[in-house]
C-alpha positions in Angstrom: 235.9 142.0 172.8 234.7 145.1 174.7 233.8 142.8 177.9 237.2 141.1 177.2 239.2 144.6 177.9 236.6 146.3 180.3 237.0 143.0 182.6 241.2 143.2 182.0 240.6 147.2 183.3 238.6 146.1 186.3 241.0 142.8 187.2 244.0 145.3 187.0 243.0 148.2 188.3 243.3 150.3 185.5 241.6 152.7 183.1 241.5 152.0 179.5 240.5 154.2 176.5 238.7 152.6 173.2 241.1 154.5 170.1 239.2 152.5 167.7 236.0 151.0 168.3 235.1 149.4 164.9 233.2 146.3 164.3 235.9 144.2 163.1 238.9 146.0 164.8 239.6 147.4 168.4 242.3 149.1 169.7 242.8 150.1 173.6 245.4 152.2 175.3 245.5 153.1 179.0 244.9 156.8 180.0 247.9 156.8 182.9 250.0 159.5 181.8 252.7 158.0 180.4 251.5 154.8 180.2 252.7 152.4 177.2 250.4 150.0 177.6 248.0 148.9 174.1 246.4 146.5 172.7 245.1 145.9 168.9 243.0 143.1 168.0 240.5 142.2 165.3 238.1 139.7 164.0 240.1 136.4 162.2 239.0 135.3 158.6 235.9 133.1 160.6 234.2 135.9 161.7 233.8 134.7 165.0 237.3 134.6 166.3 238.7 137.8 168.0 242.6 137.9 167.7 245.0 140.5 170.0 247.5 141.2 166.9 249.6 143.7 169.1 250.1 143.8 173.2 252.2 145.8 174.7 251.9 144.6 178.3 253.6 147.0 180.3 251.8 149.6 183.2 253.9 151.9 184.1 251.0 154.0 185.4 250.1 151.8 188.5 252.6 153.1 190.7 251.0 156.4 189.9 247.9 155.5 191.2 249.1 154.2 194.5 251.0 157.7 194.8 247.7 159.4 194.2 246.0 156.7 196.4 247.5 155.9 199.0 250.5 158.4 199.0 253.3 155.3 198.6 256.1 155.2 196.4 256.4 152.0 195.3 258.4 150.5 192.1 256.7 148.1 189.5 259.3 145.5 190.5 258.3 145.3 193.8 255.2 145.3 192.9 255.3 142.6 190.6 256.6 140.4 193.3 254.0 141.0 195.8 251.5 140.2 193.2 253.7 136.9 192.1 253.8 136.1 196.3 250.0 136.7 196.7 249.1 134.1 193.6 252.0 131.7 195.4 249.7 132.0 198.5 246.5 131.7 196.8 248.0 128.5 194.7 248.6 126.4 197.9 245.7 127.3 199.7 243.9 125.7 196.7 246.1 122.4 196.9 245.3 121.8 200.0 242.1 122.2 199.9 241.9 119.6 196.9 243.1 116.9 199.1 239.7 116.8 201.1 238.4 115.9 197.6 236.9 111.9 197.6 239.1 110.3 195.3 235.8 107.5 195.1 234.4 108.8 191.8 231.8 107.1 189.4 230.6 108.7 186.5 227.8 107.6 184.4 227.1 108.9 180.8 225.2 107.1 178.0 224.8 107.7 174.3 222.4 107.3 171.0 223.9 104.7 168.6 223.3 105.4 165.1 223.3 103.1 162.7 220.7 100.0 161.6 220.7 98.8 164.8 220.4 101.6 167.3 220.0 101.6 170.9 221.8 103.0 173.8 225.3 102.9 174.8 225.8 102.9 178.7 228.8 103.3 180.6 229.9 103.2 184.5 233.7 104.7 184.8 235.8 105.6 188.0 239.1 106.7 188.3 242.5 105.1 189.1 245.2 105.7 191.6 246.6 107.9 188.5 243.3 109.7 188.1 242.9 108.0 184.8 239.5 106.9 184.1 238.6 103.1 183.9 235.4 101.7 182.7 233.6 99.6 185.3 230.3 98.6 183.4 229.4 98.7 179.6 225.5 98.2 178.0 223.7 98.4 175.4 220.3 98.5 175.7 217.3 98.8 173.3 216.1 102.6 175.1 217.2 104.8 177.6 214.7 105.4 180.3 214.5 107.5 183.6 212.6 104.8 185.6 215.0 102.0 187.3 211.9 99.8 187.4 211.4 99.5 183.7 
């Protein structure tokens, strides 16, 4: 979870503290002065899991730092939609460039059967005008090999 907020502080441009540092619970708070922002999280039941329990997602300290900065004056609202207008940008320059994609797309997986009988389960699939996958070819054979000769 420590990568978790140190990436979050690096994406946003912001310096967070560690209040608690346990094993099983964290709990981070930004060092702008006046600054509300925190987050608490901890391990689930699993073990594994790591759960934010409390966010308070709220800088108020960036505008600060562009003051120091820059020597702007600038409120979070506007600055919210700048950053909502940049990811606008960013989002169609991705669409368009996903229409020089091939639609022409065959995809080839096999797998073990288990069972008495065994084998190998082969599959040819492409997709639709929908993108929805269609199989083209199904075999079973007795192994799988690497050599097209065989």
């Amino acid at each position: 979870m420590r990568d978790i907020f140190k990436e979050y502080a690096i994406k946003e441009g912001v310096e967070l503290k560690r209040v608690k540092n346990h094993r099983v619970r964290q709990t981070c708070e930004c060092t702008g002065d006046g600054c509300v922002w925190r987050a608490n999280g901890s391990y689930m039941i699993d073990g594994v899991t790591f759960m934010i329990k409390t966010l308070l997602d709220q800088h108020d300290c960036q505008g600060d730092l562009l003051r120091e900065n820059y020597k702007a004056l600038v409120d979070i609202q506007r600055l919210y939609k700048a950053k909502h207008r940049a990811s606008k940008e960013l989002a169609k320059d991705h669409a368009k460039c996903s229409r020089y994609l091939r639609r022409p797309f065959i995809g080839v997986d096999g797998c073990h059967l288990k069972g008495p009988f065994g084998g190998v389960l082969l599959l040819a699939m492409s997709l639709d005008a929908n993108s929805g996958l269609f199989p083209l070819a199904i075999c079973i054979c007795e192994k799988e090999t690497n050599n097209s000769w065989e």
